[in-house]
N, C-alpha and C positions, 0 to 999 in steps of 0.2 A: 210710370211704374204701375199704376192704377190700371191705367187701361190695360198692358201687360197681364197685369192676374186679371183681368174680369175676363181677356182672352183667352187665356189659359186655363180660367174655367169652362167658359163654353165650350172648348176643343173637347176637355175632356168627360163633358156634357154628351159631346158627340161621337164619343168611343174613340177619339183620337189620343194618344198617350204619348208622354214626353218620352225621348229615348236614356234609357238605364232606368235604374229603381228611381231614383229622387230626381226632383226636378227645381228650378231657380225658385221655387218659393216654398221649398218645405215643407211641401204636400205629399202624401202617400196614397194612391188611390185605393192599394189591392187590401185597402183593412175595412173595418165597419169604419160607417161613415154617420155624418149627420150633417145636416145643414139648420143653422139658426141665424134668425134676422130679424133684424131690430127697423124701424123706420129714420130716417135722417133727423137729427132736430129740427125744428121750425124755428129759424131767425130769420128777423126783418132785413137784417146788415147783409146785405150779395157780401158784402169785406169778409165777415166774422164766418161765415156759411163754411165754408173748404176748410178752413183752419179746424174748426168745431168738429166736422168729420174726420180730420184726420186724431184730433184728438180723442174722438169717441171709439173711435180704432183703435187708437193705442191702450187706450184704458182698456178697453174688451179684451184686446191683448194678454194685458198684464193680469188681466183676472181670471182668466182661465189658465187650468191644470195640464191642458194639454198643448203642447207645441208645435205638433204636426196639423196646420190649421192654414189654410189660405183666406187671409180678408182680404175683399175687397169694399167699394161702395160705388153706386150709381145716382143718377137723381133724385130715388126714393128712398133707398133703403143701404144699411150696410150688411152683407153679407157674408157669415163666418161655416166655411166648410171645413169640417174638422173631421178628423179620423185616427181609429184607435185599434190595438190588436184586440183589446175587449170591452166587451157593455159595458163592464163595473167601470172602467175608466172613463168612457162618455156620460156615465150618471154620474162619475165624482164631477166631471168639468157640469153638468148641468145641475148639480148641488150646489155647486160654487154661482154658477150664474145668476141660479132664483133668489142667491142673497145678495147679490152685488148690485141686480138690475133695479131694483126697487133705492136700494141709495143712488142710483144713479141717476132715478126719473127717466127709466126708460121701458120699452116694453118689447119684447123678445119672443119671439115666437120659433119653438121646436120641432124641427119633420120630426120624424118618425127613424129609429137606428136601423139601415140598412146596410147591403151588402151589393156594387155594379156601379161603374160609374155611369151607364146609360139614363139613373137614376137620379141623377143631383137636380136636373131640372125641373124633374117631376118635385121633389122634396122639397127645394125651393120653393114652390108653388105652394107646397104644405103647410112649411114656416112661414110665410107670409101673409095666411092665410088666420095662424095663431096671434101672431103680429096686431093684426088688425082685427081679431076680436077684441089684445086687449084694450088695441086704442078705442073701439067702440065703448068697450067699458070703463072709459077713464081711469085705467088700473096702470100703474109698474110694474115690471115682475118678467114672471117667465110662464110659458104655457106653453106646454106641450099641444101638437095636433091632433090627436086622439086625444087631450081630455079635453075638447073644446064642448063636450056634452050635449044639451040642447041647442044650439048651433048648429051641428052636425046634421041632427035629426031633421031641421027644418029646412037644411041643404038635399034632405032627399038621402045621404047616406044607410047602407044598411046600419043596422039596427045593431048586431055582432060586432060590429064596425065602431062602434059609442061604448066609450066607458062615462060613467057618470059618478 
């Protein structure tokens, strides 16, 4: 099932779309979107690993406000692409998130709310990017990728580009 949605996303990564409006996993591409991702826990048990993931899914899951959301997860990361008819609805689920991630011990990193699904791989790239600021900074939580700040800056990003 796994592999299923992580292919299902990259199809539609690639401008390929599922035929009718919905597709086998409750995904709607044609709204605003967002992509957030979290890194895999770190256990030593190969046994406890998979389990762990699938239940850090599920908890992600259950914590968020929105439904219309495809996770999946790979060897690094798990990955929640979610989408909404409007912004206040992706900031209520990312309101929810910056309070759940930090009980969780986990670190979650935000794209940017867009609109294309040509876009999710870019975003991905985004969120992942927040991700692993925060595990640079030994933080839980959630972080947006525009407010990675000085970060940004010292990636060479425009300057408009940085919120601080």
């Amino acid at each position: 099932m796994i592999a299923r949605k992580k292919a299902h996303f990259e199809a539609i990564s690639a401008g390929i779309q599922p035929e009718g409006r919905d597709n086998p996993f409750g995904f709607r591409a044609d709204r605003l979107c967002q992509i957030l991702v979290t890194p895999t826990p770190r256990i030593t048990d190969p046994n406890g690993t998979i389990l762990s993931v699938y239940k850090l899914e599920s908890d992600l899951r259950q914590a968020m406000t929105i439904r219309n959301a495809l996770i999946f997860h790979d060897d690094k990361q798990v990955v929640m692409l979610v989408s909404a008819s409007t912004t206040a609805a992706l900031e209520r689920n990312l309101d929810i998130l910056s309070k759940t991630a930090p009980a969780m011990s986990i670190s979650v990193g935000a794209s940017e709310i867009y609109q294309g699904g040509r876009l999710h791989s870019h975003s991905r790239g985004l969120a992942s990017q927040a991700a692993e600021a925060l595990l640079r900074r030994n933080r839980a939580g959630l972080l947006r990728y525009q407010e990675m700040g000085l970060e940004l800056l010292l990636k060479r990003q425009a300057r408009q580009d940085v919120r601080v």
